[in-house]
C-alpha positions in Angstrom: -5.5 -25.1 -87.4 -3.6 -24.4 -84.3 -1.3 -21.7 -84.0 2.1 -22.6 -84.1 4.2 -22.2 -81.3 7.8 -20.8 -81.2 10.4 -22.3 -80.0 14.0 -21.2 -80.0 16.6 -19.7 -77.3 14.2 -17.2 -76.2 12.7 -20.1 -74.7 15.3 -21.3 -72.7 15.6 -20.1 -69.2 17.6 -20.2 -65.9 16.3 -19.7 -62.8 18.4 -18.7 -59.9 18.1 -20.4 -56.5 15.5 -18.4 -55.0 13.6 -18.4 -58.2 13.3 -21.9 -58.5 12.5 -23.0 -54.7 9.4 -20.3 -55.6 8.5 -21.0 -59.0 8.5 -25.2 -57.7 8.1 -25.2 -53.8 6.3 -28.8 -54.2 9.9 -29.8 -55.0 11.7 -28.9 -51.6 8.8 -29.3 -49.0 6.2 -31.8 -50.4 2.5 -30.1 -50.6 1.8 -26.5 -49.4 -1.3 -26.4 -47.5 -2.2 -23.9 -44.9 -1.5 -25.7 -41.3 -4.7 -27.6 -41.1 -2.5 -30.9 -41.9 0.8 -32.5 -39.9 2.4 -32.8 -43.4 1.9 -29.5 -44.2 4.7 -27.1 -45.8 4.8 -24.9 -43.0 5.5 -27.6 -40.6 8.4 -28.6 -43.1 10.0 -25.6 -42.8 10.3 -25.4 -38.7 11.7 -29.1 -39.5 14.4 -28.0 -42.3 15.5 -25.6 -39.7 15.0 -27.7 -36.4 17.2 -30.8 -38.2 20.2 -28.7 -38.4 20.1 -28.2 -34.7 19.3 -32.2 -33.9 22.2 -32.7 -35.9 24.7 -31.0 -33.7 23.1 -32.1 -30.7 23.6 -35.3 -32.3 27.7 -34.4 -32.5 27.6 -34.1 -29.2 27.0 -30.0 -29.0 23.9 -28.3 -27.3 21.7 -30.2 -25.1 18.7 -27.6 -25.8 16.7 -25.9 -28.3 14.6 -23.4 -27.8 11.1 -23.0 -30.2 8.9 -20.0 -30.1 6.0 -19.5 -32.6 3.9 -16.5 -32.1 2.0 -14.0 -34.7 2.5 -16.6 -37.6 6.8 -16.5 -36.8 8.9 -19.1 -36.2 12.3 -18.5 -33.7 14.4 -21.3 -33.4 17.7 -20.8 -31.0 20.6 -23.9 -30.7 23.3 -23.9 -28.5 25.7 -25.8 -30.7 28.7 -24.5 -32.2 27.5 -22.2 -34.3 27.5 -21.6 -38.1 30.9 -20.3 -39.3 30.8 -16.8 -39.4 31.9 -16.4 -43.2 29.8 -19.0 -44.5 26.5 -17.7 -42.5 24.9 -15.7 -45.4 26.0 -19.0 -48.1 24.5 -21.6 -46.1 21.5 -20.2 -46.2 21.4 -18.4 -49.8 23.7 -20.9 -52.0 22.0 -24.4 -53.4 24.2 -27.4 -52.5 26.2 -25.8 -50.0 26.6 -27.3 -46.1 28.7 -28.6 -44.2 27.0 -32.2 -44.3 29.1 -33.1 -47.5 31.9 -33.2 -45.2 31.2 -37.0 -43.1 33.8 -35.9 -40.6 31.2 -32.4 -39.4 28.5 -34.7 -39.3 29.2 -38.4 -39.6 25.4 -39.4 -39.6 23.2 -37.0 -40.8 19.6 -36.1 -41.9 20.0 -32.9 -43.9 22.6 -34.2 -46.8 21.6 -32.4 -50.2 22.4 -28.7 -49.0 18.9 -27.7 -49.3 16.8 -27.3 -46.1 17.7 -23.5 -45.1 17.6 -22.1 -48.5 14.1 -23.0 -49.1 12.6 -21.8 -45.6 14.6 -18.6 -46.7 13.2 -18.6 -50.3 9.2 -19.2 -49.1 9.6 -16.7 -46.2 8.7 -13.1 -46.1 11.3 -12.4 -43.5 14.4 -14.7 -42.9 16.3 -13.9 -40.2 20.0 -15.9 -38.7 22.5 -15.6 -36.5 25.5 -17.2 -35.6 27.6 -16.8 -32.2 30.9 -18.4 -31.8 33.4 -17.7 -28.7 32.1 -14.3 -28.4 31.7 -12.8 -31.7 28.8 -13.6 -34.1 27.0 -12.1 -37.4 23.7 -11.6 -38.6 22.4 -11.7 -41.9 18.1 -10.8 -43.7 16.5 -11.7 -46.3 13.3 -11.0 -47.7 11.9 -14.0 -50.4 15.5 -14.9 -50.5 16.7 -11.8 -51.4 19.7 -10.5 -49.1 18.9 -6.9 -47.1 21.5 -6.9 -45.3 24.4 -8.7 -42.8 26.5 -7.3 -40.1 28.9 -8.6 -37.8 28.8 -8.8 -34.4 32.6 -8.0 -32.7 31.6 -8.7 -29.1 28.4 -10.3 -27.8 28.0 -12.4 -24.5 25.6 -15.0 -26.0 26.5 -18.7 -25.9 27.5 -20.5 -29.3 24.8 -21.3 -31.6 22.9 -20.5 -33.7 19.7 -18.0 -34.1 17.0 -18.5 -37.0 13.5 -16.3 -37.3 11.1 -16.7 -40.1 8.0 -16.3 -41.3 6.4 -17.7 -44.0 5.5 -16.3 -47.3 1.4 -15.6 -46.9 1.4 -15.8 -50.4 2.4 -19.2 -50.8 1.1 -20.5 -47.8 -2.2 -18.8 -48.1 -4.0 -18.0 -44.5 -1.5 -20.3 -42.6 -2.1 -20.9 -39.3 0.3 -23.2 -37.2 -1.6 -25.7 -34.9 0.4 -26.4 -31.8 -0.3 -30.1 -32.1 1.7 -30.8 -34.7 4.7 -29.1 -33.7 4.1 -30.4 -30.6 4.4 -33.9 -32.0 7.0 -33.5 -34.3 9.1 -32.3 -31.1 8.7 -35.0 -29.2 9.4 -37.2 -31.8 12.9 -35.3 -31.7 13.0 -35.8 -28.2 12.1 -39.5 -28.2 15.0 -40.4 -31.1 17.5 -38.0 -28.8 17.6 -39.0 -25.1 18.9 -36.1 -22.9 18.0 -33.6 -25.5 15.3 -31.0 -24.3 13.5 -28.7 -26.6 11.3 -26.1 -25.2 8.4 -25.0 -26.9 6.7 -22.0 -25.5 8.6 -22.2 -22.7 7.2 -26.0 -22.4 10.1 -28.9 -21.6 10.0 -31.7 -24.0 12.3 -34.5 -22.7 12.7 -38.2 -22.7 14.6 -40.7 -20.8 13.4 -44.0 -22.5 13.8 -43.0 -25.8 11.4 -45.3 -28.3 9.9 -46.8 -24.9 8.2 -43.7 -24.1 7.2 -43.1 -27.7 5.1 -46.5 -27.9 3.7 -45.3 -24.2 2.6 -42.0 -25.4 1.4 -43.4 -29.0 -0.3 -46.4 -27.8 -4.4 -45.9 -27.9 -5.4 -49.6 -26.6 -3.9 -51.5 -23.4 -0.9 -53.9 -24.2 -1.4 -57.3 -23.8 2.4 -57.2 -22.2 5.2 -54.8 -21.3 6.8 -53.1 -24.2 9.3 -54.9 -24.9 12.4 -52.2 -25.5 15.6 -53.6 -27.5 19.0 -51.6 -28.4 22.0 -52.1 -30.1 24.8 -49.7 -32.0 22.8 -47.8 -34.3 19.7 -49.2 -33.5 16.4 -48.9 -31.3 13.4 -51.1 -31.4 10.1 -50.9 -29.3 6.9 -53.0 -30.0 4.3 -54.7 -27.9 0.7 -55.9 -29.5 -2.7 -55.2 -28.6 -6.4 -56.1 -29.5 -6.7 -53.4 -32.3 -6.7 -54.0 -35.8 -3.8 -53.6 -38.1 -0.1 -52.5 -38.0 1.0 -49.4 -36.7 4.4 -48.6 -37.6 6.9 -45.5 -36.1 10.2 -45.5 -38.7 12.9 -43.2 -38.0 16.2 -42.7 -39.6 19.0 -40.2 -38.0 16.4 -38.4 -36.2 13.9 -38.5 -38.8 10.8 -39.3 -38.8 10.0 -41.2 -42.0 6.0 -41.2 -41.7 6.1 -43.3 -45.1 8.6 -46.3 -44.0 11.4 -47.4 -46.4 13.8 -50.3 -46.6 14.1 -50.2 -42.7 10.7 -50.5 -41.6 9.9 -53.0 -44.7 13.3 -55.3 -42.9 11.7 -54.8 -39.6 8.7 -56.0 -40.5 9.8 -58.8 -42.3 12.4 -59.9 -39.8 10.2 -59.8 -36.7 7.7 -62.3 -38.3 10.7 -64.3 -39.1 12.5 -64.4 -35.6 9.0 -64.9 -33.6 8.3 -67.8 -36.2 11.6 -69.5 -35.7 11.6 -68.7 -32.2 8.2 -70.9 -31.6 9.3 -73.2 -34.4 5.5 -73.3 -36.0 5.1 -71.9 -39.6 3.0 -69.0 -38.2 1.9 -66.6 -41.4 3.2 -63.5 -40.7 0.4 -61.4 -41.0 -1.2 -63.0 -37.8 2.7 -62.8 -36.2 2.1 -59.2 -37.1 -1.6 -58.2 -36.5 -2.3 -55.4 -33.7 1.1 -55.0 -33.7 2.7 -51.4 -32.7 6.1 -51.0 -33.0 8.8 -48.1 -33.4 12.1 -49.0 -35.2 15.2 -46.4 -35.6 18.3 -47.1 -37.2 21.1 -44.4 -37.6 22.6 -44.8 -41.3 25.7 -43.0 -43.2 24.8 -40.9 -46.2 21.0 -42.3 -46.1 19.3 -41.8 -49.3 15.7 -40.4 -49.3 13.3 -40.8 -51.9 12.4 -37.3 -52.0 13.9 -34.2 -50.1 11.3 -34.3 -46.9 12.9 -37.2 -45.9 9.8 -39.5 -45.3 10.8 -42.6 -47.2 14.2 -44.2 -46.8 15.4 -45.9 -50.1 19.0 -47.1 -48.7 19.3 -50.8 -49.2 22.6 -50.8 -47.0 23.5 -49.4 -43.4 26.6 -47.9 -44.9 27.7 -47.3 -48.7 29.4 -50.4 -49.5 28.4 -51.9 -45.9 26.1 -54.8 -44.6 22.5 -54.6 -46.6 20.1 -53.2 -43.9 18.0 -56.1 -44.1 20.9 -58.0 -42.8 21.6 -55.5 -40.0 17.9 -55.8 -39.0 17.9 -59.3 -39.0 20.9 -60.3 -37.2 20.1 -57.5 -34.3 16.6 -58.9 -34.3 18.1 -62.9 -33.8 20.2 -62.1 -31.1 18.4 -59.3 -29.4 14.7 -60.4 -29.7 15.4 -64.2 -29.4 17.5 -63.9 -26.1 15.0 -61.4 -24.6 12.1 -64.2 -25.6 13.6 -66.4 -23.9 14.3 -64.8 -20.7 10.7 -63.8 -20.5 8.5 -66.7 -21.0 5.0 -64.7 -20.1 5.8 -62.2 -22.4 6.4 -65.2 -25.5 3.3 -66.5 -24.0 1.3 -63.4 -24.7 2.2 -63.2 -28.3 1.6 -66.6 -29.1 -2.0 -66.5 -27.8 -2.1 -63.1 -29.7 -0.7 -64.9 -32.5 -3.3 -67.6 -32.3 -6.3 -65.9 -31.6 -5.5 -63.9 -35.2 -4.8 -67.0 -37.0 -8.9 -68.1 -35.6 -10.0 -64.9 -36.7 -8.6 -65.6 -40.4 -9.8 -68.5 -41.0 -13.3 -67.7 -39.7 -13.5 -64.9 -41.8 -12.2 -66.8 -45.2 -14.9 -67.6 -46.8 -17.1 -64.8 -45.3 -13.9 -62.5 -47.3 -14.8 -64.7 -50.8 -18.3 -64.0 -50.7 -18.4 -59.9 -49.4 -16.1 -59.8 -52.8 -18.3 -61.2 -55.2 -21.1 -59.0 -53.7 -19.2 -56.3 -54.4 -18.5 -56.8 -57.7 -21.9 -57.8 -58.4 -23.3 -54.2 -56.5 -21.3 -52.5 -59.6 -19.5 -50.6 -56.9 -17.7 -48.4 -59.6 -20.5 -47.3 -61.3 -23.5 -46.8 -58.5 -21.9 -46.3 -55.0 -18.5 -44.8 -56.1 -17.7 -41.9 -58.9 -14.0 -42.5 -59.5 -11.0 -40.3 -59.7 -8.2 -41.2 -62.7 -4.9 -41.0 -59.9 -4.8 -43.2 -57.5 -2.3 -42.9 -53.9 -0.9 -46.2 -54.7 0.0 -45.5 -58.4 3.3 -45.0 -58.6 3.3 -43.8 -62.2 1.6 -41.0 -60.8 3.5 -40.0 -58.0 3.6 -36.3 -58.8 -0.6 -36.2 -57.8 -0.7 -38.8 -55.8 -0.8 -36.9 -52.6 -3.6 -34.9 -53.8 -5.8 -37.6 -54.2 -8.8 -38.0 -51.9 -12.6 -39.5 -51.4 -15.6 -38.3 -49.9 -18.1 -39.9 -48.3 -21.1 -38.1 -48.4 -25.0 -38.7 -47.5 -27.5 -38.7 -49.9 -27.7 -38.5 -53.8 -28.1 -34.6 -53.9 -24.8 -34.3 -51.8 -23.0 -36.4 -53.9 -24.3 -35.4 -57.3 -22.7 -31.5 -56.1 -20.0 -32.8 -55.6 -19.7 -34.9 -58.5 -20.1 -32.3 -60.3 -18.1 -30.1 -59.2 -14.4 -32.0 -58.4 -11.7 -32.3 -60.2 -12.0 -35.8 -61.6 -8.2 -36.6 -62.1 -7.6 -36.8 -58.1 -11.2 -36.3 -56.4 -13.5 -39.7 -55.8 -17.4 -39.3 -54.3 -18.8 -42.3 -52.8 -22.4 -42.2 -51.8 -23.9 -43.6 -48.7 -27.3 -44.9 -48.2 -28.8 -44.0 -45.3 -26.7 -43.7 -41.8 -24.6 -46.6 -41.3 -25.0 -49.5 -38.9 -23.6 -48.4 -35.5 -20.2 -51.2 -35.4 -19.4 -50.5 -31.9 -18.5 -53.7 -29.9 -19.1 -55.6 -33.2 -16.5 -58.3 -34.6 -14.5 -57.6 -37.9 -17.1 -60.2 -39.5 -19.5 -57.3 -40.0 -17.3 -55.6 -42.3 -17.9 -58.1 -45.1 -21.3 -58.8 -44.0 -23.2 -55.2 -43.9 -23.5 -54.0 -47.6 -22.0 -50.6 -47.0 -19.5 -51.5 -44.6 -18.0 -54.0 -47.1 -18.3 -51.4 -50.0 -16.3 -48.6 -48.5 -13.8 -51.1 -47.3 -13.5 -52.0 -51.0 -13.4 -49.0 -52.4 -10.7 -47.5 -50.6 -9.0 -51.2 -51.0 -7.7 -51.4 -47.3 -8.5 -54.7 -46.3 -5.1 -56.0 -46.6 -3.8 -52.9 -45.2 -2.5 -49.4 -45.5 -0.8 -50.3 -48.5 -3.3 -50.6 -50.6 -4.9 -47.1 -50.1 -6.3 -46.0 -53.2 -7.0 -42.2 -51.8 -4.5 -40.0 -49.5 -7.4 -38.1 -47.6 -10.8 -39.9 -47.0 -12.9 -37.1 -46.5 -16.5 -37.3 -44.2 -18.7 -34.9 -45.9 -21.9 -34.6 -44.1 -24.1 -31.8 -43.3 -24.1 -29.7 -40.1 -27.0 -30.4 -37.9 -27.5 -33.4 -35.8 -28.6 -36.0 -38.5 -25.1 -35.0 -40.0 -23.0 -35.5 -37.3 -25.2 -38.7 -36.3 -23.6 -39.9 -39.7 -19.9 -38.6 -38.6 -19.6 -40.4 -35.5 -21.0 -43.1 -37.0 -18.3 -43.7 -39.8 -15.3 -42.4 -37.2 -16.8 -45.2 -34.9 -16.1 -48.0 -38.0 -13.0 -46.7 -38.7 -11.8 -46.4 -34.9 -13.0 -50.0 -34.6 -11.3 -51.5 -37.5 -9.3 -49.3 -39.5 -7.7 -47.4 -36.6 -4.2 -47.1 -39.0 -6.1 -44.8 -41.2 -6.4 -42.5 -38.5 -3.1 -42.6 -37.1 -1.5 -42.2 -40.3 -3.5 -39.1 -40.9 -5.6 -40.0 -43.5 -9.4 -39.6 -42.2 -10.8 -35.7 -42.2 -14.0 -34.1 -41.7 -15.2 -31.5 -44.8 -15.8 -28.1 -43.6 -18.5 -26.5 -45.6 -20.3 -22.5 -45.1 -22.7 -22.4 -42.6 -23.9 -19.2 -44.5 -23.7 -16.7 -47.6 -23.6 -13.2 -47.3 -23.5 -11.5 -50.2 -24.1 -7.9 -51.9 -24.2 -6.5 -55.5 -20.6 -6.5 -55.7 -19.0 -9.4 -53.5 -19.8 -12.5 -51.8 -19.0 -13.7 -48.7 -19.0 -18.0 -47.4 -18.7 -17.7 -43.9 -18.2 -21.0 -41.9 -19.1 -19.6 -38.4 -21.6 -17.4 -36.9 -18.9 -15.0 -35.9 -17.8 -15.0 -39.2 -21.2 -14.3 -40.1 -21.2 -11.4 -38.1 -18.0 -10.0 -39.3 -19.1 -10.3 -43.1 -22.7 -8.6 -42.6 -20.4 -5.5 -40.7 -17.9 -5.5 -44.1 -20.7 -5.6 -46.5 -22.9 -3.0 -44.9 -26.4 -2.7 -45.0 -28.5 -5.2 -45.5 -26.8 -8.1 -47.5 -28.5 -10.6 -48.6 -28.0 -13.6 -46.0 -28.4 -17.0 -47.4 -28.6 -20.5 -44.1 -26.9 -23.6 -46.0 -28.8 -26.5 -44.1 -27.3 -29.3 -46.2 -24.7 -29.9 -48.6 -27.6 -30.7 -50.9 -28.5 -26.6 -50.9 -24.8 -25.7 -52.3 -25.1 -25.3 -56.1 -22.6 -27.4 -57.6 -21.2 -23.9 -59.0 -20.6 -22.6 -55.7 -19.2 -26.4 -54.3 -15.8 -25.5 -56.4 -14.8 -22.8 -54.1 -14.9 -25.4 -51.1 -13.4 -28.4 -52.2 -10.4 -26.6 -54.5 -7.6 -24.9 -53.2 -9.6 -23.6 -50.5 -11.1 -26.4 -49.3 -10.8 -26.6 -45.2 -10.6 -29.7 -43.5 -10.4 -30.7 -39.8 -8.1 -33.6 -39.1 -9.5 -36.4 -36.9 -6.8 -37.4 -34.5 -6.2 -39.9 -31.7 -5.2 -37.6 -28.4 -2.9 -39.1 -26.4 -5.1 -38.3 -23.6 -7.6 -41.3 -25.0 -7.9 -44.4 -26.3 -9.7 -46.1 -29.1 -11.9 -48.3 -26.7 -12.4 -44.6 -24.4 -13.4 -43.0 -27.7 -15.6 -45.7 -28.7 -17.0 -46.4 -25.5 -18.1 -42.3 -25.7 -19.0 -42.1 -29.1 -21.4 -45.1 -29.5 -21.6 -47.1 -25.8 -24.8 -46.7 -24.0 -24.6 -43.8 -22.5 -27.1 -42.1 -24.8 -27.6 -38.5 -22.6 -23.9 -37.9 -22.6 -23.2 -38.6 -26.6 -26.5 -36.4 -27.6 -25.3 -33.7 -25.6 -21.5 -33.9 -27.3 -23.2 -33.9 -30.9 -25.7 -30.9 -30.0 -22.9 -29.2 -28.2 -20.2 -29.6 -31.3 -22.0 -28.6 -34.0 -19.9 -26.4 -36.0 -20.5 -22.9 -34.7 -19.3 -23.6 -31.2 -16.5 -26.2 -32.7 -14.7 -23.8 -34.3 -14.7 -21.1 -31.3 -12.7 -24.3 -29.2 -10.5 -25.2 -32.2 -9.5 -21.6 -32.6 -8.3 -21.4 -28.9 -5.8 -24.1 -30.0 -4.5 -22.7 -32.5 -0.8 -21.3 -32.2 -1.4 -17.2 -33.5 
C-alpha cells in the first residue's frame, strides 16, 4: 500500500519574483535551449530587453541602438529618454511594474504585462542597467536577481538612455552559445517594422527605408512573378507578391513584434486577400489557389494587444482597439480600398496573379484523384505501425500545449538506426520514422511525385502537411543519418524534397539535421562523446594515457543505452536555413542538378569534422 502523503500548510508555499521566473523560466521565455535554435531563451532575452528600446523609438525618442554581444554577454545601449531614476532598480526587480500600464507613456506597445526585464534579470548571472537623464543617471547589479548594489550618478556627460548588460545564467541555459544569425535577423526585423531606426550590431548598421518592401526582398528565395506590391495605411503595412514555390509563407508583426505563430491578424489577412482578389476578378476562385506561392508580410499596430503567451508570438486580439472595429474589419476594409485601387491601376500586375491563380487551380485538379488514391495507399501501408513509431503529443494538439513545442520526428535510415532510437526516446513527444533505402532524387520533379513515390507520400502523411503548415503533427523534423557520404547522400536528398515542395517547413524553422559523436573516448572512471576530431583530441589530452577510443561509423553502432545522452536534453541539432544570399531553385540547382563533380566535392568536403570548424567561426563568442 502506498505511503500516504501529507498534506497541510507546510505544503503551501510562496515564491518571490526571482524565485519563480527560476523555479518556471518556460513560463516567461518559451523553451530554454542553448542557442542552436532562433526561438531559443537566450534570444528571448536580448528581445525582452531590445523591445523596451523599439518602444521609445517608437514614441518618437532615439533613432539608434546599439548591440554588442561578446564572451557569452549581451550590452544593449538606447538613446531614449531614459528610465526614471527612482524607479530604475523596480522596473527591473518588481513583477507587474512598468510604465506600459500607463497608454499615455506608451500608447501602442509590445511589452504590456510588466515582465520582460525582470526575467532577463532573474536567468542572468550578472545583470547590469543604467539610466541617464539630462546629465545625471544611476546604476543598479544584480546577481540571479538578487540586488548587489545601486549608486547614483550626480554628473555624467552621456546622452539620455538607457544602458542594460547581461549574461545569462549557464546553469539554465546550459553551454549557450549565441549564433549571430539569429540576432542578426531578429534585428532586421526591428529595422524593417521601424523605418529610420538604425541598430548596430557589432558595430554593423542595420537600416531600412522601405519598411515591409525590403523585408519580402531580403526574405524572398524564388523570383517574383511581379513587383512587390507595397500597400500602407494608419496602422497598417502590407507587402506580398507570389512566386512558383509551394505553399504560403507568411511574415505577422504586431507593434514591432514579430509574431512567428500568426494570430487574428495574419488569419484576417489571409482570409481577406482571397476575398478582395476574388471579387476583384469577379470569378469564384477557391482561395487556396488565390493563395498558393504566396509571400506576404502583414503589420498592424494595435492598443493594449493581447498575446497568447508572454513571448508575444501569437496575437489573440479580435479588435484593433478595446471596444474598437474587430480586426478582421480593419483588414478588410484597408484591403478593399487599398488592394482593389492599386489592381486596378496596374493591369500587368492583376494579370500575373490571375495566370498564377489559374495555373494553381490546373495543378489541383490534376492532382485530385492522384490525392484519393496516395491516401488509401497509405492507409493500406499501415503507416502507423511499420514506417512510423509514434509519439503520444502532437504540435497541433491544443490540449497539450504545455509539450507541444517539444515534440519532434526523425527520419532515420535503416531498421538498426531506427530501432536505437526507438528505443531509446521519450515516447510522449519523440516519433521515429524509418526510411527505406535513399529516396528518389525530386529535383525538377512536379508535386505529382509526392503522392505517387511510396515514401515521398508516407512522410508527407505522417507529418500531415499536405494542406499546409497547419496541420504539423511534430515541431522539429529531425534528419538523422549517419556521417559518411552514404549519409549525407540521404541528407541532401530529403533537404532537396523539402526545398522543392515543403519550402514553409524550412522557413518556419522546423527541419534540423541530428548531430551524433563521431567518437568515444573513455577511461575507467569517465567517458567522453566527442562530435569533432578536435574534440577528439582535446578528450584523449583530459583523460590521459591511453583511453580507450571507440569510431561510431553509423547510428546503427550507438547502443540504444548510450542514444539517450544524444537525443535528451543534450541533444545538438544544426538548423537548416534558407540564406538570404540563395535561393531555393540556386540551392536545388547545387544540391541535385547535374553538376555531379561540384555536389560530390560539397558532401566529401562537409562531412562533419570540417563542418563544425566553419560553423564554429560563425558563432558569436
Amino acid at each position: 500500500m502506498a505511503e500516504a502523503v501529507t498534506y497541510n500548510e507546510d505544503n503551501i508555499r510562496s515564491l518571490d519574483w526571482k524565485e519563480h521566473i527560476r523555479l518556471r523560466p518556460g513560463m516567461y521565455i518559451g523553451k530554454l535551449g542553448n542557442g542552436n535554435a532562433y526561438d531559443d531563451g537566450v534570444y528571448i532575452l536580448i528581445k525582452e530587453v531590445l523591445d523596451n528600446s523599439i518602444d521609445e523609438y517608437v514614441m518618437g525618442y532615439g533613432k539608434k541602438i546599439e548591440v554588442k554581444v561578446k564572451d557569452g554577454g549581451v550590452t544593449i545601449r538606447d538613446f531614449g529618454r531614459g528610465v526614471p531614476l527612482g524607479k530604475l532598480v523596480d522596473v527591473v526587480s518588481k513583477i507587474n511594474t512598468g510604465a506600459k500600464y500607463d497608454s499615455k507613456a506608451f500608447k501602442k506597445s509590445v511589452g504590456l504585462n510588466g515582465v520582460g526585464t525582470k526575467a532577463v534579470n532573474a536567468l542572468s548571472d550578472y545583470f547590469e542597467i543604467s539610466a541617464f537623464r539630462e546629465g545625471v543617471g544611476k546604476k543598479a547589479i544584480f546577481e540571479r536577481g538578487e540586488l548587489i548594489s545601486e549608486e547614483e550618478i550626480p554628473s555624467t556627460e552621456e546622452r539620455n538612455g538607457t544602458l542594460v548588460y547581461f549574461k545569462p545564467d549557464n546553469t539554465v541555459f546550459k553551454n549557450y552559445k549565441f549564433k549571430s544569425e539569429f540576432i542578426e535577423r531578429m534585428l532586421w526585423n526591428y529595422c524593417y517594422l521601424n523605418t529610420g531606426l538604425s541598430i548596430w550590431f557589432n558595430g554593423e548598421r542595420f537600416h531600412s527605408k522601405n519598411g515591409l518592401k525590403d523585408l519580402l526582398e531580403e526574405k524572398i528565395s524564388d523570383d517574383p512573378l511581379y513587383p512587390i506590391v507595397h500597400l500602407q495605411g494608419d496602422d497598417i503595412e502590407v507587402a506580398f507578391t507570389h512566386t512558383n514555390s509551394y505553399g504560403e509563407e507568411y511574415y505577422s508583426f504586431v507593434n514591432g513584434q514579430h509574431t512567428t505563430q500568426g494570430g487574428t491578424h495574419q488569419g484576417a489577412f489571409r482570409e481577406a486577400f482571397a476575398r478582395v482578389v476574388k471579387e476583384f476578378y469577379g470569378k469564384n476562385y477557391e482561395p487556396t489557389d488565390i493563395r498558393s506561392a504566396v509571400i506576404a508580410a502583414v503589420s498592424v499596430k494595435v492598443i493594449e494587444p493581447v498575446f497568447e503567451s508572454q513571448t508575444k508570438t501569437k496575437l489573440g486580439s479580435t479588435e484593433i482597439e478595446p471596444g474598437g472595429k474587430s480586426m478582421r474589419a480593419f483588414i478588410s476594409d484597408f484591403l478593399k480600398e487599398k488592394l482593389d485601387n492599386y489592381l486596378h491601376k496596374n493591369p500587368a500586375v492583376a494579370e500575373a496573379i490571375e495566370k498564377k491563380i489559374k495555373s494553381n487551380e490546373k495543378e489541383r485538379k490534376d492532382l485530385a484523384g492522384i490525392r484519393k488514391l496516395a491516401r488509401e495507399r497509405a492507409k493500406k501501408a499501415n503507416l502507423h505501425n511499420k514506417k512510423l513509431r509514434d509519439c503520444r503529443v502532437h504540435y497541433n494538439d491544443t490540449r497539450n500545449n504545455d509539450r507541444a513545442n517539444e515534440t519532434v520526428i526523425f527520419i532515420t535510415e535503416g531498421d538498426s538506426a531506427s530501432g536505437s532510437i526507438t528505443k531509446s526516446r521519450d515516447v510522449n513527444t519523440q516519433a521515429v520514422f524509418s526510411l527505406k533505402g535513399k529516396p528518389l532524387n525530386s529535383f525538377g520533379l512536379t508535386k505529382k511525385i509526392v503522392y505517387e513515390n511510396e515514401e515521398f507520400n508516407l512522410i508527407q502523411a505522417a507529418l500531415n502537411i499536405e494542406e499546409g503548415l497547419e496541420g504539423l503533427r511534430y515541431n522539429k523534423v529531425i534528419i538523422a543519418t549517419d556521417a559518411d557520404v552514404d549519409g549525407m547522400h540521404i541528407r541532401l536528398l530529403l533537404m532537396t524534397f523539402f526545398l522543392q515542395f515543403f519550402p514553409d517547413l524550412i522557413r518556419n524553422n522546423h527541419l534540423y539535421i541530428l548531430q551524433t559523436p563521431l567518437f568515444r573516448v573513455r577511461n575507467k572512471k569517465v567517458t567522453k562523446y566527442c562530435y569533432s576530431d578536435q574534440e577528439r583530441i582535446e578528450a584523449i589530452e583530459e583523460l590521459g594515457k591511453n583511453p580507450e577510443i571507440t569510431r561510431f561509423k553509423g547510428l546503427g553502432e550507438i547502443s540504444p543505452d548510450e542514444f539517450k545522452n544524444f537525443i535528451g536534453d543534450d541533444i545538438r541539432l544544426e538548423p537548416v536555413v534558407i540564406s538570404k544570399d540563395s535561393t531555393i531553385s540556386d540551392l536545388l540547382k547545387f544540391y541535385m542538378g547535374k553538376n555531379t563533380p561540384e555536389r560530390q566535392e560539397f558532401i566529401i568536403g562537409n562531412l562533419r569534422v570540417e563542418r563544425d570548424l566553419a560553423e564554429e567561426a560563425k558563432e558569436v563568442v
